[in-house]
Structure formats: structure tokens, C-alpha cells
N, C-alpha and C positions, 0 to 999 in steps of 0.2 A: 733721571732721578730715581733713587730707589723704590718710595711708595706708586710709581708708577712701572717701574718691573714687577715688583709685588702682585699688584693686583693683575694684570696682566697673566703673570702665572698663573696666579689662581685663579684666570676665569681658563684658562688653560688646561689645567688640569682640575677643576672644581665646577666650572663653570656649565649652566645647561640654559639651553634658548629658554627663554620667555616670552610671552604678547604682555607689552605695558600698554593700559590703555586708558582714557580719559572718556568715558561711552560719550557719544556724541561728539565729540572735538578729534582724538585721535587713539590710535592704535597702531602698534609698530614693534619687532621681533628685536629683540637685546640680550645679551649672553649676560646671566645675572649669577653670582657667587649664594646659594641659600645657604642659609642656618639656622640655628633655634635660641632661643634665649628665654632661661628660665625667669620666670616673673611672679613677684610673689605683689598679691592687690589685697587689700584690708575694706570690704563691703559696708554697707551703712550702721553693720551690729557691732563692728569691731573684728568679728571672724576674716582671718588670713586665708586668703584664696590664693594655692599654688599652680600655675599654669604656665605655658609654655609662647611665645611670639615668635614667629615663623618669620626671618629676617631674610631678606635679599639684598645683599653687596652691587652697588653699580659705581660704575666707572662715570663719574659725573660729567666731563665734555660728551662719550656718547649717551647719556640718557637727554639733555640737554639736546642734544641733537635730533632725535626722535619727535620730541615734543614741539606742536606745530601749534599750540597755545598759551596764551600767560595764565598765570606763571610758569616761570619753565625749570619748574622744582616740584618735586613730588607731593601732592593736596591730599588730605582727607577724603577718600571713596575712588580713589583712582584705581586702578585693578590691574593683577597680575595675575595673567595664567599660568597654569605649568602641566605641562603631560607629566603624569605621573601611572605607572599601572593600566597603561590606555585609558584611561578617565583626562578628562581637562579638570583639575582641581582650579578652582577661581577663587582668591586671595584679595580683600580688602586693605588698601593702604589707612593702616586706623594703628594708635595706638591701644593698651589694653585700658591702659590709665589714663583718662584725658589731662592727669598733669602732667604726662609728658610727651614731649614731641614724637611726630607719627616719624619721622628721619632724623638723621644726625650724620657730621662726617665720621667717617669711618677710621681717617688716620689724622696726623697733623699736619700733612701738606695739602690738604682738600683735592686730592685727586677722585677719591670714592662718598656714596653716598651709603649709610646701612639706612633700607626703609624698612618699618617692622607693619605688619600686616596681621592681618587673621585670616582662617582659613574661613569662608563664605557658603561655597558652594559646590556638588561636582558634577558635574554636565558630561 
């Protein structure tokens, strides 16, 4: 199928390991596609807040796989790390806007998942 070559490519040539983790339940290495995605949030004055969500591409059969708890879809506070610059950057599975979902598929044959995250922490 083509959106399954796709992605495949580009964890190929896009793609950099990450630890998905669930603290306490599981933790396990996936080759995830990142991005960014501009977002624009309107705060409780009215004032438009321009920022950025740090998205990570996965291949839905293997994140699914990984996942050794229900549900076995990406939740609110679940974590992503990534080497970056020798630092472990840690990334929260959260949207910026809680009216919208923390994932979504990615293409329209559900082969990918884009989960959008924030950046948390650097360890």
C-alpha cells in the first residue's frame, strides 16, 4: 500500500529512535518521524498566543506493539524522549489546546499516528 511505503520512507530517511513511555506501565525504543506544527491559542483575554507543537509521526501496528497496556493508543502524559545535543529532551503527549485531540491519523489509510506533545523537560 502506498501510505505504508511512505511512512516507512520517512522513518527511513526522517526517522530518529525514541523511548515511548507510559511511567509505570511501559517503556520501549520506536523509530518516530518529528515535526513541528504552528498553533495559534486565544487565552481567557481574547489575546492570540503563537506557538509551536512538537509532533511525532508513528507507524500505528508498531507503536501498538510496544504498548503492553490499555489502551493501546497514545493518552494524555505519556512521554517521549529524544536525544537531542546530548541532553534526553522529554516531551509530554498533551495537546496545547485541550479542544483538540493529543493525536490524530496522519494519512487516510490509518497506517500512521501524528501525536502532538510539548516539550517538558531536559535531563
Amino acid at each position: 500500500m502506498g501510505a505504508e511505503t511512505l511512512q516507512a520512507r520517512m522513518e527511513a530517511f526522517a526517522g530518529v529512535t525514541v523511548t515511548y513511555r507510559r511511567p509505570g506501565e511501559f517503556s520501549f525504543s520506536i523509530v518516530a518521524v518529528p515535526g513541528r506544527n504552528p498553533v495559534e491559542i486565544q487565552d481567557h483575554t481574547g489575546v492570540v498566543l503563537r506557538g509551536q507543537v512538537q509532533d511525532f509521526t508513528f507507524e500505528i501496528a508498531k507503536l501498538k506493539a510496544g504498548m503492553t497496556a490499555d489502551p493501546q493508543k497514545p493518552m494524555r502524559n505519556d512521554e517521549i524522549v529524544m536525544e537531542l545535543n546530548r541532553s534526553r529532551v522529554i516531551f509530554i503527549v498533551n495537546a496545547e489546546d485541550f479542544s483538540t485531540s493529543h493525536y490524530e491519523t496522519s494519512d487516510s489509510y490509518g497506517v500512521a499516528w501524528r501525536v502532538h506533545t510539548k516539550s517538558d523537560r531536559i535531563t
